[in-house]
ZAMARGU-4260 file (C-alpha; in steps of 0.2 Angstrom, whole numbers, plus 5000, padded with zeros to 4 digits):
<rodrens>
0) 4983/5046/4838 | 4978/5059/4853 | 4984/5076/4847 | 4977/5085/4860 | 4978/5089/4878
5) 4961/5092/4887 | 4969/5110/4894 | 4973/5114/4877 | 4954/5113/4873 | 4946/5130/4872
10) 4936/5130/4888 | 4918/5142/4887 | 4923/5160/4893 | 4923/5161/4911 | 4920/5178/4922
15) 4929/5180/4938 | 4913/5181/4947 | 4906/5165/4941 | 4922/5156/4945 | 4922/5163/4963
20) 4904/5158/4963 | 4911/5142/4961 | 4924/5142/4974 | 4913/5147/4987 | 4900/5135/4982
25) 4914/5120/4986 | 4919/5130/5002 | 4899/5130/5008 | 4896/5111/5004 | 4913/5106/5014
30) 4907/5118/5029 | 4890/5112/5029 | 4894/5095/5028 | 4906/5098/5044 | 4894/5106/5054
35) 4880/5095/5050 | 4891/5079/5055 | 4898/5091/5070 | 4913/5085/5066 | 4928/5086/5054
40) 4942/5097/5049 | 4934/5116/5041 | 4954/5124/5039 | 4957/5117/5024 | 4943/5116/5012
45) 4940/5134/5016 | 4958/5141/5012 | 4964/5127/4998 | 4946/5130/4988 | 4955/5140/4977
50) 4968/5127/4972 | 4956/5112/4971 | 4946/5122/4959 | 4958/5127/4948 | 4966/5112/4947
55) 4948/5101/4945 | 4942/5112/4932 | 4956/5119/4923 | 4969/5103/4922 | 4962/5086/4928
60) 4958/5073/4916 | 4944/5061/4922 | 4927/5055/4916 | 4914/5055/4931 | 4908/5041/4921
65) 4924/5028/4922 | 4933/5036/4936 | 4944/5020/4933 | 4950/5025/4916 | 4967/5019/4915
70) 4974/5037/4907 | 4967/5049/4919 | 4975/5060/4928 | 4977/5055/4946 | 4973/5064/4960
75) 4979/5062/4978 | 4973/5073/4993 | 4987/5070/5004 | 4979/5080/5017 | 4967/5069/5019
80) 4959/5077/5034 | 4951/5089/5022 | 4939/5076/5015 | 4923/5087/5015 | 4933/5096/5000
85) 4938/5081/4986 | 4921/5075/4995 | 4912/5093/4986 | 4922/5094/4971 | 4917/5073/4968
90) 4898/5079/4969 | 4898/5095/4957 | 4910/5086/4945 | 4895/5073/4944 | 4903/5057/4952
95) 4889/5046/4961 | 4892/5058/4975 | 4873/5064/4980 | 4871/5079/4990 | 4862/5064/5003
100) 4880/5057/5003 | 4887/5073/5009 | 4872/5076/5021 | 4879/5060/5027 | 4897/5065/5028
105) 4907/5053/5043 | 4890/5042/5046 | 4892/5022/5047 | 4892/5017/5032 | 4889/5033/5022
110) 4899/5037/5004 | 4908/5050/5013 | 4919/5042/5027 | 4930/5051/5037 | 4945/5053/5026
115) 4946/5047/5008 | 4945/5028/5004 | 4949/5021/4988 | 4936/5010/4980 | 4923/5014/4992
120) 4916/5033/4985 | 4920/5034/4968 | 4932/5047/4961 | 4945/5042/4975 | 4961/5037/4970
125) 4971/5034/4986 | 4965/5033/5003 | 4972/5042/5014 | 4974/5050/5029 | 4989/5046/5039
130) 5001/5060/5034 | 5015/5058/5020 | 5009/5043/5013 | 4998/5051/5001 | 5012/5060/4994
135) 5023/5044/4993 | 5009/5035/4986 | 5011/5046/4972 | 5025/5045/4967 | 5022/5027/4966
140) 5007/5033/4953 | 5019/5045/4944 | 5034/5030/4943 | 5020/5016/4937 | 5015/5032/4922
145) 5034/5034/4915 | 5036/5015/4917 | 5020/5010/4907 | 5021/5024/4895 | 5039/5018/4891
150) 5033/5001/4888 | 5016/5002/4880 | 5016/5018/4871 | 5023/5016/4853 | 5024/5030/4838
155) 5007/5040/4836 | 5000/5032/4851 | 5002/5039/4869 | 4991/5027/4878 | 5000/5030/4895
160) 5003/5051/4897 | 4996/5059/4913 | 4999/5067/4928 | 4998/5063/4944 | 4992/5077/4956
165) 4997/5081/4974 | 4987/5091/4988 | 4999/5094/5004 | 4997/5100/5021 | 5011/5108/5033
170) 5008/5091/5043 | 5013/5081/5027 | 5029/5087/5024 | 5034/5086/5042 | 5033/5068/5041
175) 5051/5058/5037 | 5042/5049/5023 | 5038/5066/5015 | 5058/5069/5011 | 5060/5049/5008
180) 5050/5051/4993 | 5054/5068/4987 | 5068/5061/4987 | 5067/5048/4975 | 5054/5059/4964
185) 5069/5069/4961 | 5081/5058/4956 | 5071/5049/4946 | 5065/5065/4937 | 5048/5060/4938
190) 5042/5077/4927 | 5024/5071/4929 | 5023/5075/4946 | 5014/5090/4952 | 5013/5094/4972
195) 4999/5109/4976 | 5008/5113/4997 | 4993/5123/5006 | 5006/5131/5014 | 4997/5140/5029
200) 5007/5140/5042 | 4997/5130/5056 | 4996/5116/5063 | 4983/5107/5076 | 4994/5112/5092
205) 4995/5131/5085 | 5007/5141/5075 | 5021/5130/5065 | 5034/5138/5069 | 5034/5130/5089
210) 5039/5117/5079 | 5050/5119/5065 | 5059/5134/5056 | 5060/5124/5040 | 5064/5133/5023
215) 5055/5121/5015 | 5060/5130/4997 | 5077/5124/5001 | 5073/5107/5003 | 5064/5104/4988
220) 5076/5111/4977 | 5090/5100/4985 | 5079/5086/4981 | 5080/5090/4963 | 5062/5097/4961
225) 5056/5115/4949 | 5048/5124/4965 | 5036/5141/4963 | 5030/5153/4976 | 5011/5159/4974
230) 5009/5174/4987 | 4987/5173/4986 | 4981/5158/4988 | 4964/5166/4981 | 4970/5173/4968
235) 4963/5159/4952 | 4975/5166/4939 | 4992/5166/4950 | 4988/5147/4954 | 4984/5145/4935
240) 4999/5149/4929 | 5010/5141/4941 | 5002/5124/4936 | 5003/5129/4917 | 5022/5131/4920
245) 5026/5116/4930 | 5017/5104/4917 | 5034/5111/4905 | 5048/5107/4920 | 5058/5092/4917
250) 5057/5088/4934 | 5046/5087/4946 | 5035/5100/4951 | 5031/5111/4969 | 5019/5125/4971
255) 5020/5132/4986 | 5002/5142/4988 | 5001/5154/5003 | 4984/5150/5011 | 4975/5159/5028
260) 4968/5143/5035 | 4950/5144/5039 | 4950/5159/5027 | 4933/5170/5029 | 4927/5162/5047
265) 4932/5171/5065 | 4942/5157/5068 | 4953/5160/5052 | 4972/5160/5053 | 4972/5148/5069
270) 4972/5133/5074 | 4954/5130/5081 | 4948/5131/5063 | 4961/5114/5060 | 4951/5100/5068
275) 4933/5103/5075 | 4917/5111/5067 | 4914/5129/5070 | 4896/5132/5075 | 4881/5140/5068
280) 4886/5156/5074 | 4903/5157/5066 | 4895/5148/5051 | 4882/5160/5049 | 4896/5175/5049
285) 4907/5166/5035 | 4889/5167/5025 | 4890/5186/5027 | 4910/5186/5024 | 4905/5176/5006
290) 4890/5184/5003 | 4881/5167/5000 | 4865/5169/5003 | 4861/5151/5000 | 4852/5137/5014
295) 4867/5122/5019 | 4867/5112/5005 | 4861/5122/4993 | 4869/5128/4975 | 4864/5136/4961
300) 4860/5130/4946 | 4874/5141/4937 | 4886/5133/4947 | 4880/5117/4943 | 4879/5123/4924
305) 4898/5130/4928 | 4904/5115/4932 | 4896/5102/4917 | 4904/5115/4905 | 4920/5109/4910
310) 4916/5091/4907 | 4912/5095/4889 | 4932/5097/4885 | 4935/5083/4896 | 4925/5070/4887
315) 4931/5077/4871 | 4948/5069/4876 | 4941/5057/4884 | 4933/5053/4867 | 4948/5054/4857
320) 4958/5044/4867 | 4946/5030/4866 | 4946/5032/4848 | 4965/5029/4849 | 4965/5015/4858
325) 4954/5006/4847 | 4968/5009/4832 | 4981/5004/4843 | 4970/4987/4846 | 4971/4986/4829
330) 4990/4988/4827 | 4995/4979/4845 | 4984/4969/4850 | 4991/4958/4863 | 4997/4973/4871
335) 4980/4982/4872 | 4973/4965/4878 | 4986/4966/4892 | 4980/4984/4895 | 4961/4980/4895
340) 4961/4965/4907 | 4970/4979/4920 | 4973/4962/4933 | 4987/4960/4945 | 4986/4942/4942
345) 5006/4935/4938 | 5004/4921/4924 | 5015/4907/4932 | 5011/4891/4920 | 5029/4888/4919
350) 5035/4891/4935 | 5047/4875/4937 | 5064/4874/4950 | 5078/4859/4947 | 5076/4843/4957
355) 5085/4849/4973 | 5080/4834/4987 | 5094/4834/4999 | 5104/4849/4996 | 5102/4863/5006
360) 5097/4880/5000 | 5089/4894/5009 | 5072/4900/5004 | 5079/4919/4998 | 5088/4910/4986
365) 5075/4899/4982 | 5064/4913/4979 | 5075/4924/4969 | 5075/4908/4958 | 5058/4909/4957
370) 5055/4927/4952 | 5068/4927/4938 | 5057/4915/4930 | 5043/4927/4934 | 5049/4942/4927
375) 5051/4933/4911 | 5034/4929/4910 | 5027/4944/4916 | 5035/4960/4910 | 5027/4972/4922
380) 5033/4964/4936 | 5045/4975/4945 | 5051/4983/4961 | 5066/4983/4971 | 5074/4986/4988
385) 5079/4997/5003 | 5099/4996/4998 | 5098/4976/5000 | 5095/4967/4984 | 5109/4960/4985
390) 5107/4952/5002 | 5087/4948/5000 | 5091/4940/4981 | 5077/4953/4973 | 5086/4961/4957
395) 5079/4956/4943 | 5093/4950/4932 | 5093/4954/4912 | 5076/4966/4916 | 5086/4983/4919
400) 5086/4997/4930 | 5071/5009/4931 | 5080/5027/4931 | 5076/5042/4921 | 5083/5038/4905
405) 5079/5019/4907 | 5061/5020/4914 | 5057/5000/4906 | 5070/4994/4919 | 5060/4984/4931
410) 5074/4987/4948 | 5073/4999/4957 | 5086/5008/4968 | 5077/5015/4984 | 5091/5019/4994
415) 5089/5016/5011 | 5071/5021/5013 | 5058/5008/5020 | 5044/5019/5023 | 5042/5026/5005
420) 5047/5012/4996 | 5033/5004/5005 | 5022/5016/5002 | 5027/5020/4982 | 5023/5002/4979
425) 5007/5005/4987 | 5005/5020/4974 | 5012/5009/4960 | 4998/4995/4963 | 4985/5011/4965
430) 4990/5016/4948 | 4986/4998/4942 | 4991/4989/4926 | 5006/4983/4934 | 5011/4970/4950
435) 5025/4978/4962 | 5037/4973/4976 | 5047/4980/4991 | 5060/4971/5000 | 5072/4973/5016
440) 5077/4964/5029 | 5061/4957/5039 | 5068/4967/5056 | 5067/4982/5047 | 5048/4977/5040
445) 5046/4990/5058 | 5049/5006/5046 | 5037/4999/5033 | 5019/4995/5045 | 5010/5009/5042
450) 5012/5007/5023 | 5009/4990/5024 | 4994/4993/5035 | 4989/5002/5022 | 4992/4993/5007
455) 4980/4980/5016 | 4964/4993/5022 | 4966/4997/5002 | 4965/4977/4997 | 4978/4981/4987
460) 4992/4966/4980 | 5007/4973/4986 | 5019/4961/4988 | 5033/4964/5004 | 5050/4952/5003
465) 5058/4948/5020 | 5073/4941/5022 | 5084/4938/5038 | 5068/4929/5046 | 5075/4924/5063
470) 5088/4922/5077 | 5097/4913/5062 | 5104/4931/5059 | 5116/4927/5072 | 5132/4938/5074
475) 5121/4952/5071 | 5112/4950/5086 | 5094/4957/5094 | 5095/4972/5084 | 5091/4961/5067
480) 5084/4945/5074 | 5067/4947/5072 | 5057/4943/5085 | 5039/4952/5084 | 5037/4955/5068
485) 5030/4940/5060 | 5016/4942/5074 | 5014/4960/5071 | 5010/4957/5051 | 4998/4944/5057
490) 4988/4954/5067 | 4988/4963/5053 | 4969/4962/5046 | 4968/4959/5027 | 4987/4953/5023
495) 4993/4935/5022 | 5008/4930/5028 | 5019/4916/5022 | 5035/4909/5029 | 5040/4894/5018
500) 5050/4880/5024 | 5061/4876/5009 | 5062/4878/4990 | 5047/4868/4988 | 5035/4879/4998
505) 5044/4895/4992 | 5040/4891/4973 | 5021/4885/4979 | 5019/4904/4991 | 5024/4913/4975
510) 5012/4902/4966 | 4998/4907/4978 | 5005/4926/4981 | 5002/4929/4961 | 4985/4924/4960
515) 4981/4935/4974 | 4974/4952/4967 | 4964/4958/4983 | 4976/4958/4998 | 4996/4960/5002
520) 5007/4949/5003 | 5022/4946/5015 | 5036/4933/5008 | 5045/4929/5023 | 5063/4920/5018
525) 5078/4912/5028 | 5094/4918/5027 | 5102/4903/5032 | 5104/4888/5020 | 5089/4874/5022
530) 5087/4856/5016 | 5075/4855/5001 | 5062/4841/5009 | 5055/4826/4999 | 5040/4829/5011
535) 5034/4846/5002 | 5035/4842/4985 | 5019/4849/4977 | 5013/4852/4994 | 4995/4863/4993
540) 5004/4876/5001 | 4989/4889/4995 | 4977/4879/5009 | 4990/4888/5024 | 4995/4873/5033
545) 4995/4854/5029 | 5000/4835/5038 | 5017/4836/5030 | 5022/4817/5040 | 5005/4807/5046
550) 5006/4797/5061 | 5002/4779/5059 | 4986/4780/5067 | 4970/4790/5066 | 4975/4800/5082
555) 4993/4804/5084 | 4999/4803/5100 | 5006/4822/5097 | 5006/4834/5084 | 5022/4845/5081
560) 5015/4860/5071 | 5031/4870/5062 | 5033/4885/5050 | 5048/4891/5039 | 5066/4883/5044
565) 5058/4875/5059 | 5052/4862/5049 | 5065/4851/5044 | 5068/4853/5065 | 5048/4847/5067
570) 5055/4833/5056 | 5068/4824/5062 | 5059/4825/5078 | 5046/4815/5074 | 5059/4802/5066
575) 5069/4802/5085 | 5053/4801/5093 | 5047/4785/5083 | 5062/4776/5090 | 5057/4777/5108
580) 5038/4772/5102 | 5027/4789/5100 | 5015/4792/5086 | 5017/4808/5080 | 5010/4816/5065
585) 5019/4834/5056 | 5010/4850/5050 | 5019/4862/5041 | 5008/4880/5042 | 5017/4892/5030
590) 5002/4905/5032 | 4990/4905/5047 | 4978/4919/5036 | 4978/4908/5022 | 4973/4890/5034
595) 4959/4902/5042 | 4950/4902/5027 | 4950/4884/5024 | 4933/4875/5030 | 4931/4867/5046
600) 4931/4851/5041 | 4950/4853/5033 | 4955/4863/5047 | 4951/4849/5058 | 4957/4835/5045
605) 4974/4843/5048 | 4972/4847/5069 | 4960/4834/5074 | 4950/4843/5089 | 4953/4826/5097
610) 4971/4828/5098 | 4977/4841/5114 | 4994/4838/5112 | 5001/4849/5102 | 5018/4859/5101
615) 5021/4874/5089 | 5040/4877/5085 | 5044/4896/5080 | 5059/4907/5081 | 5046/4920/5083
620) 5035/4926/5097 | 5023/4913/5105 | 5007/4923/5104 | 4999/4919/5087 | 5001/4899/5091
625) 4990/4899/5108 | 4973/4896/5091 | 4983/4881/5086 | 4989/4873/5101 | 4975/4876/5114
630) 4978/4875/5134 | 4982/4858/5135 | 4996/4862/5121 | 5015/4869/5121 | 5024/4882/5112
635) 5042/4884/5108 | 5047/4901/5103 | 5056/4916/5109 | 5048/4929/5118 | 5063/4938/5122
640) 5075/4948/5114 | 5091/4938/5103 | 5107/4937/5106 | 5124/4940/5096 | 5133/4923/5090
645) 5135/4912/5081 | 5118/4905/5072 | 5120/4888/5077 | 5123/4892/5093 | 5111/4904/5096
650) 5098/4893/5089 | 5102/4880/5100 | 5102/4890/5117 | 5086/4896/5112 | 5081/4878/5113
655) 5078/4874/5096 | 5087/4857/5095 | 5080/4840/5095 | 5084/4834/5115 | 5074/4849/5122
660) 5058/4848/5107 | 5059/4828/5115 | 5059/4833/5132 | 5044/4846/5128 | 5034/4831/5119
665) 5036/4818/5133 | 5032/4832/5147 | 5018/4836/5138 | 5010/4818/5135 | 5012/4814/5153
670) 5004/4832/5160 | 4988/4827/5147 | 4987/4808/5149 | 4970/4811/5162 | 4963/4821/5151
675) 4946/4815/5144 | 4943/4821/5128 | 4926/4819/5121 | 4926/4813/5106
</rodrens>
């Protein structure tokens, strides 16, 4: 059993000197990293020092040797600008962060890249950088510790109990997301939760209040959270005790620490000290200002000694949680080997659907079909919606809500906040131990791209549900037909879209989506009701695109290449088609990403190069097909704005009917019928 928390652990006797000897020594390496790269953002580091150091030394547990331990605490520099300081504290904290790493600070290819990036330095827990999203990410980090502790832990063993951590900037909180997931935090009491605000009171384009007069005290107290006021952000034992009191709040917790950014250089208190290196001359007067008499990159051994003396406490817990792990092996053992394998693999062995050939079904249902049967097998999949579960079919029936007194539930409520929710999910995958989705409305997938870019520059398996996927909308017209958004995921690097035809592909996407542990996912599903197809009964779905109907020849006359409800269209096509004598063969391409990294020789086995005539049918925009259907080919999609109506009619004036995809067919045939192809 751990009976002890690592800030409970007496720590050797410290001076005030000796601690401000270490405050300065991470202000130094951040400033000479800056100025050595001539490049980076000074303001922070120098005037949140303080804070990080406090916070690092005097609360944080972590081993620098398995900076992936599953009970640490996290950490999430939200302001990721200020690199150069998690960059400092990572490298006297004894991470594999070498002085030669920081000398290297924003070079190609170095250990200390321009903002923080998880899995690439070690010690990282989020990357970050785009404002807000750290802060969201963590309470995605904070949600996945009350969810795991409340499944795993059991009496005498609290395998899951940690914080999560927060730095923020002025920049942060001005960004919508910021209030999204303060939002939530509150409401779902997430006590573990501790934001740091270096509240300064600049910004890049100058003072803040040119651009807002917000009492940001009021906010987070109407959001539910404790909140503090620390009036000296130098001052070690103010910040101290604000941090030793928010760990007792029942809610989450905001410090709002009063910093002078740039503190100790001519520039401080403005914004020329936000964005840019300072010079050797302004550098050389905050030396005087310290009193540090040291070279760049130099520190004293009795910082360095400072530092390891912390570590001692911290492996001591370290220690003794690894001690109780192994006796709760002993008593749970298929729980701990859960814990241990720490994969975001979902175990779908028995994934089955009914028989449904000929009925007609649309793909959110299918899929809601498919991930009940999920969450019974897999009882840390979870996630939940932007307001729409009801309309994307992605509650989890008979798994309950996830709420403050119910934190096993596996549903959550977002209310209608794309942004965060995106970027929680994100958070919750960060955390790890557990597999999580988001779901809207595809049209609304707008609010959630910068998450989602995210979640794909982390490799992490998020998984985005879409539902609503076309003109099929109908009544609701332009405003929530999606037109640009599958392209926009797809130029996406890193994520893999699918858009399944019918039930069949749906339960083989989800198939493929669970066994894919290093990118995102987007599950792109209909609204409207599809026929289940004979054609795509055990179709290898995972391979991105297959010959769904073969022409009787080796070289069709034409191939008609189709995704999601355009299928069954591509279809009856080809059957209409054979009456008047044309040879056509059908590929269904439920995933371009995933048909991209097929070989050659199957990517050609499916679009022979020798075949030019090619139409792609889409309700989407054109520009993704132009790879599959060449010069000599056709594309029918929409590259305009929808209209309101009914579906079917819309649909059809947009052309999505069999006389014009026959017209397109034979037009094409004819244009092409010179060509010489060499074979």
């Amino acid at each position: 059993m751990i009976d002890t928390q690592f800030e409970n652990i007496p720590l050797k006797e410290l001076n005030r000197q000796d601690e401000q000897q270490a405050v300065n020594a991470i202000r130094f390496l951040s400033l000479d990293m800056i100025q050595k790269a001539n490049s980076g953002h000074p303001g922070l580091p120098l005037d949140a020092a303080p804070m990080a150091y406090t916070l690092f030394q005097k609360f944080l547990n972590f081993n620098n040797r398995d900076p992936y331990w599953i009970n640490r605490d996290r950490f999430v520099l939200s302001a990721g600008h200020g690199s150069a300081l998690l960059y400092s504290l990572l490298h006297l904290n004894g991470f594999k962060v070498g002085i030669d790493d920081l000398k290297r600070f924003r070079q190609l290819d170095s250990l200390t890249p321009g903002h923080p990036e998880w899995k690439h330095t070690p010690g990282i827990d989020a990357t970050t950088g785009p404002l807000g999203q750290g802060l969201a990410m963590a309470v995605g980090m904070a949600m996945a510790e009350k969810h795991l502790s409340a499944i795993y832990n059991r009496p005498g063993f609290n395998i899951f109990d940690h914080e999560t951590y927060v730095i923020v900037g002025d920049g942060d909180l001005m960004e919508g997301i910021s209030q999204e997931s303060m939002a939530i935090a509150g409401e779902k009491r997430l006590s573990k939760l501790i934001v740091l605000f270096d509240s300064n009171d600049v910004s890049l384009d100058g003072p803040l209040k040119l651009s807002t007069g917000e009492k940001i005290q009021d906010r987070i107290i109407g959001n539910g959270w404790d909140y503090q006021f620390v009036a000296d952000g130098n001052n070690l034992s103010d910040i101290d005790e604000a941090i030793r009191e928010a760990k007792k709040s029942d809610k989450p917790s905001f410090i709002e620490i009063k910093t002078i950014i740039g503190y100790g250089t001519p520039l401080q208190g403005s914004s020329k000290v936000h964005g840019a290196a300072i010079g050797e001359e302004n550098v050389a007067k905050t030396r005087d200002f310290y009193h540090w008499p040291y070279q760049p990159f130099e520190i004293p051994k009795d910082v360095y000694d400072l530092f390891n003396d912390s570590h001692q406490a911290k492996d001591r817990y370290y220690k003794s949680w690894q001690e109780s792990f192994q006796l709760y092996a002993e008593a749970f053992p298929r729980l701990a080997e859960q814990l241990e394998n720490n994969d975001s693999t979902l175990n779908t062995d028995n994934l089955k659907l009914a028989e449904n050939n000929d009925q007609e079904l649309a793909t959110r249902v299918s899929s809601s079909e498919v991930m009940q049967q999920i969450a019974d097998q897999n009882r840390t999949f979870w996630g939940g919606s932007a307001d729409l579960s009801s309309s994307n079919k992605t509650y989890l029936k008979d798994q309950g809500d996830f709420t403050d007194l119910t934190p096993q539930g596996s549903n959550v409520f977002y209310g209608v906040r794309e942004f965060a929710m995106a970027a929680i999910t994100n958070g919750i995958l960060l955390h790890g131990n557990s597999r999580a989705f988001a779901s809207t409305f595809f049209i609304f997938s707008d609010y959630m791209k910068p998450a989602i870019r995210l979640a794909a520059l982390q490799k992490l398996a998020s998984i985005f549900i879409f539902s609503h996927d076309s003109l099929a909308v109908g009544e609701d017209g332009p405003t929530h037909q999606p037109v640009e958004q599958l392209e926009t995921l797809r130029t996406t690097p890193g994520i893999d879209v699918y858009r399944p035809a019918d039930q069949n592909e749906t339960l083989a996407a989800w198939k493929a989506i669970a066994k894919t542990t290093n990118r995102p996912t987007a599950l792109v599903t209909s609204r409207q009701k599809l026929p289940v197809l004979r054609e795509t009964k055990d179709a290898p779905v995972e391979r991105g695109a297959y010959i769904v109907s073969s022409a009787k020849k080796d070289l069709p006359d034409a191939i008609l290449i189709a995704s999601g409800s355009e299928l069954h269209l591509a279809l009856e096509a080809k059957r209409e088609l054979e009456k008047e004598g044309y040879d056509l063969s059908v590929v269904s391409m439920p995933s371009m990403e995933a048909f991209q990294r097929q070989s050659e020789e199957y990517q050609a086995s499916v679009l022979p190069k020798q075949v030019v005539n090619r139409l792609s049918i889409e309700m989407a925009s054109s520009l993704a097909w132009g790879r599959y259907t060449g010069i000599f080919g056709k594309n029918l999609a929409v590259d305009t704005f929808g209209k309101s109506g009914k579906a079917n009619d819309v649909i059809d004036d947009y052309g999505f009917n069999l006389a014009h995809i026959s017209r397109m067919v034979k037009k094409m045939i004819d244009e092409n019928k010179n060509l010489q192809i060499v074979k």
